[in-house]
C-alpha positions in Angstrom: 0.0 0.0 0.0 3.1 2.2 0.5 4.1 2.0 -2.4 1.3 2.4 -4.1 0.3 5.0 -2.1 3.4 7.7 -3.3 1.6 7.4 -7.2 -1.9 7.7 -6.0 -1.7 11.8 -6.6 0.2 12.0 -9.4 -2.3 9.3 -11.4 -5.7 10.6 -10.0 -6.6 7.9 -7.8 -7.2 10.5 -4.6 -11.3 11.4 -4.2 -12.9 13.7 -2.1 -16.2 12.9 -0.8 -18.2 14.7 1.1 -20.2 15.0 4.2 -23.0 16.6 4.5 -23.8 19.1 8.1 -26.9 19.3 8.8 -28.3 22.0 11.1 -30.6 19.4 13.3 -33.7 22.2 13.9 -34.4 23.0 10.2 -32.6 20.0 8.3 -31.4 22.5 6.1 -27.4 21.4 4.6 -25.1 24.2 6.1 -22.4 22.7 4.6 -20.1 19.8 4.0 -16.8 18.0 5.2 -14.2 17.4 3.1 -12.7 13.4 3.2 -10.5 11.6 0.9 -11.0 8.4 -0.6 -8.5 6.1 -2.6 -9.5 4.5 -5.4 -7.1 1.4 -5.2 -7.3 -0.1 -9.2 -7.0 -3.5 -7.1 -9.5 -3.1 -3.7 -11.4 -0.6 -4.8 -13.0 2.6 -2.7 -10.6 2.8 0.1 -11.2 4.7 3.5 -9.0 7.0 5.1 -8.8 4.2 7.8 -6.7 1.7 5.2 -4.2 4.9 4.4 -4.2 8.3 6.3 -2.2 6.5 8.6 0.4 5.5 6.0 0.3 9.0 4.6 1.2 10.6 7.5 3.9 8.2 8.8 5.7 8.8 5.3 4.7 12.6 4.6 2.4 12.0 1.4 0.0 13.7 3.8 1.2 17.1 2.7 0.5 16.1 -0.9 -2.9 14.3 -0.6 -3.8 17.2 2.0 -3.2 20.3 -0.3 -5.0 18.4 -3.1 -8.2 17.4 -1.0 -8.0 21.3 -0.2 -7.8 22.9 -3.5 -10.3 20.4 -4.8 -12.8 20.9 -2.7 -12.7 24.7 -2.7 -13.0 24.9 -6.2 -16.1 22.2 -5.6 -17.8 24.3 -3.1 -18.0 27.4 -5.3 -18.8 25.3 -8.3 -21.9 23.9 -6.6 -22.8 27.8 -5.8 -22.3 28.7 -9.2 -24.7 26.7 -10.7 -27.5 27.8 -7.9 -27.2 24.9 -5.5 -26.5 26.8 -2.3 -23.8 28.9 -0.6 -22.0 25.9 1.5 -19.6 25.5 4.1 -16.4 23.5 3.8 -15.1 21.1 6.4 -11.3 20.3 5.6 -9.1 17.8 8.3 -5.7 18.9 8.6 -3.3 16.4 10.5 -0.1 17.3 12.7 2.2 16.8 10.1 0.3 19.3 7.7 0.2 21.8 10.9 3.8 21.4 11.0 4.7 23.0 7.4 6.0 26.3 7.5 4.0 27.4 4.5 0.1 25.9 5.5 -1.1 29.4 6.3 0.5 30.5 2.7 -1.0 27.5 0.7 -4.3 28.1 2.3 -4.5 31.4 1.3 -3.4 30.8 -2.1 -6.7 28.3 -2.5 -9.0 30.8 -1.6 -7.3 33.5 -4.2 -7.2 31.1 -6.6 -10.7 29.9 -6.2 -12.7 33.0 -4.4 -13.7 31.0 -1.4 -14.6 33.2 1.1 -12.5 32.3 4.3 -15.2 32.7 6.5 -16.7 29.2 4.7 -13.7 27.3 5.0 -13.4 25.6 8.5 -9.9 24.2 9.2 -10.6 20.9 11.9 -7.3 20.1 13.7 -7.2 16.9 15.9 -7.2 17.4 19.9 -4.1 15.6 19.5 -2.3 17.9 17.5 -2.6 21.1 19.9 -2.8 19.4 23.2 1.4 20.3 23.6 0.5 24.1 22.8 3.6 24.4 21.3 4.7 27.8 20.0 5.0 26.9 16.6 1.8 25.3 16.7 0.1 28.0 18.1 1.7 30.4 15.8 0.2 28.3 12.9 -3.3 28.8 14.7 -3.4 32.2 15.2 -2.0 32.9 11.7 -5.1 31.0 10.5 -7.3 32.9 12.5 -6.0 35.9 11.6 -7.1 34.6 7.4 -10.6 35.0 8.8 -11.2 31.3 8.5 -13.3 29.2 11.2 -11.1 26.8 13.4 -12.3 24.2 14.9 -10.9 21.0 17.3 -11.9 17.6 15.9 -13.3 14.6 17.7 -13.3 16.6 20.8 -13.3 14.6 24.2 -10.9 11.5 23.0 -7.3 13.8 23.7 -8.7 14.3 27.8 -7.0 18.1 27.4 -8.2 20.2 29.7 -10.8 23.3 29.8 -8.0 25.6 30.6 -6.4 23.9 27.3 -9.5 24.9 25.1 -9.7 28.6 26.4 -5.8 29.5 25.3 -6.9 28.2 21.7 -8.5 30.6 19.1 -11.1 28.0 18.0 -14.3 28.9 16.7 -15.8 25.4 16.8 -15.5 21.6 18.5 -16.9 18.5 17.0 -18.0 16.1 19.3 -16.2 12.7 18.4 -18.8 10.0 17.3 -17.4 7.7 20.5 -20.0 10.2 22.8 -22.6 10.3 20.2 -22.8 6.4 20.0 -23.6 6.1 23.5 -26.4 8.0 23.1 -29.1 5.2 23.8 -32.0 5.1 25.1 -31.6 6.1 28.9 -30.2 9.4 29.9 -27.1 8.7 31.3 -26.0 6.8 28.1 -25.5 10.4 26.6 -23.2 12.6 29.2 -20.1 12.2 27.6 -22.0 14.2 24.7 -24.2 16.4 27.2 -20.9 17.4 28.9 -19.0 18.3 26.1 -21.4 20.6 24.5 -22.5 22.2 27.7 -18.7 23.1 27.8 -18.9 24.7 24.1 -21.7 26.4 25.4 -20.0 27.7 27.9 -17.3 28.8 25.9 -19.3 30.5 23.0 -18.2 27.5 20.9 -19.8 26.1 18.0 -20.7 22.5 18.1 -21.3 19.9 15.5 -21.8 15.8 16.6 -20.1 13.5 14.3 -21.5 10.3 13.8 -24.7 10.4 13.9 -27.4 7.5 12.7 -30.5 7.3 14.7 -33.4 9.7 15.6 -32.5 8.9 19.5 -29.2 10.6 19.0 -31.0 13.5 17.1 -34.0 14.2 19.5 -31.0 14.2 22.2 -28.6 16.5 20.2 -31.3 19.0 20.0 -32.9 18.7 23.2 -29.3 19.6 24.4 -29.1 22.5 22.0 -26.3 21.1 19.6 -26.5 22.6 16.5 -25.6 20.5 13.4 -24.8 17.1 13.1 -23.7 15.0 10.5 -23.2 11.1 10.1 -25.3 8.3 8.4 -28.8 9.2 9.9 -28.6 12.0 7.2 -26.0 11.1 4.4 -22.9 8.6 4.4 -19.8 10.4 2.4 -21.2 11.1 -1.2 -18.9 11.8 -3.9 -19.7 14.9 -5.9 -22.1 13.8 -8.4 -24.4 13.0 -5.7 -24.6 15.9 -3.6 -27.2 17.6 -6.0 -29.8 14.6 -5.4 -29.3 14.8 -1.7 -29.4 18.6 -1.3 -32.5 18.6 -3.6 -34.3 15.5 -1.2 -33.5 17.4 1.9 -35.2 20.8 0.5 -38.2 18.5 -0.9 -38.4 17.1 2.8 -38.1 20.6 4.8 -41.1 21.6 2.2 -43.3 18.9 3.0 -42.4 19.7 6.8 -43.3 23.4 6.4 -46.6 22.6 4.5 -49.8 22.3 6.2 -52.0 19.2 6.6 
């Protein structure tokens, strides 16, 4: 797979598919997330489970990150374009992209080159990779913020850092890792991992979106909890490009049958 992996780029086997957030109150699409696929020309479709981790170890992270990036900007404004909505884009950057002296300069050149405005683009960092609060890393961060883009912590409660942690970070947003939102059963308790953690975004004027989502449990609790947006299987699996139309279209048919009366 290693092998492999270092031609994947440069002969077009990378995809991006996206997604969809869904604000849980009005089911209208705010935006998407951004998520790379491989398309093996042996196995076929392969997760970022069966690779990411092989990326990173050998760097081709960097690569497959900055093309997953411009990609999907020039995506988002394409759908807008052609009248399907004004989205918001979800992009994962790992700790060995955070690392590169010239992130904050290859962002900005994306949304130049394809008029993105930053405040649409939502950078999610792993807890992980700013737990240390190092000063490069916080550097990075604030040089971010400062591009008027959204930042936001990923799979927030799995890295155990601390409130005091959060508050010196200028995030904008936290998503709550799917581990919290599967325990979200039936009973009360099954959910306080998840009631905690956004009670603590709350708290913090935070933004909150619950990952992982796939029954109308987990939704009725998300919103009785006053979590915003949600995305995961009870609304869309990861859809590659050609698909999002269809699915934006059913959820606009559905939020019209909702708003009409009997």
């Amino acid at each position: 797979l290693e092998t492999k992996l270092r031609h994947a780029v440069s002969q077009n086997q990378i995809r991006v598919y996206y997604q969809p957030q869904v604000n849980i109150n009005t089911n209208a699409v705010i935006g998407f997330e951004a998520l790379a696929r491989w398309d093996h020309p042996e196995y076929g479709i392969l997760p970022p489970a069966k690779f990411i981790s092989i990326a990173e170890d050998t760097g081709m992270i960097k690569a497959i990150g900055d093309w997953v990036l411009a990609t999907a900007c020039k995506q988002i404004m394409l759908w807008e374009k052609n009248g399907l909505g004004r989205f918001r884009l979800a992009v994962n950057v790992s700790a060995r992209q955070l690392s590169q002296t010239d992130l904050v300069s290859k962002i900005e050149t994306v949304l130049q080159d394809t008029q993105l405005p930053a405040s649409r683009l939502c950078i999610e960092v792993k807890e992980s990779a700013v737990m240390k609060e190092s000063v490069a890393t916080m550097n990075i961060l604030n040089d971010l913020k400062t591009l008027g883009l959204c930042l936001a912590i990923d799979d927030f409660g799995v890295g155990h850092s601390s409130m005091n942690q959060l508050q010196k970070l200028p995030v904008d947003a936290i998503t709550v890792d799917r581990s919290f939102v599967m325990n979200i059963a039936g009973r009360e308790r099954d959910g306080i991992g998840a009631k905690a953690i956004i009670g603590l975004a709350k708290n913090l004027g935070l933004h909150v979106t619950a990952e992982g989502v796939e029954t109308t449990t987990q939704v009725e609790f998300l919103r009785r909890y006053q979590c915003e947006e949600a995305q995961g299987h009870y609304y869309s699996p990861p859809i590659p490009a050609q698909q999002v139309p269809q699915f934006v279209a059913s959820m606009t048919d559905m939020r019209r049958s909702m708003s009409e009366p009997l």
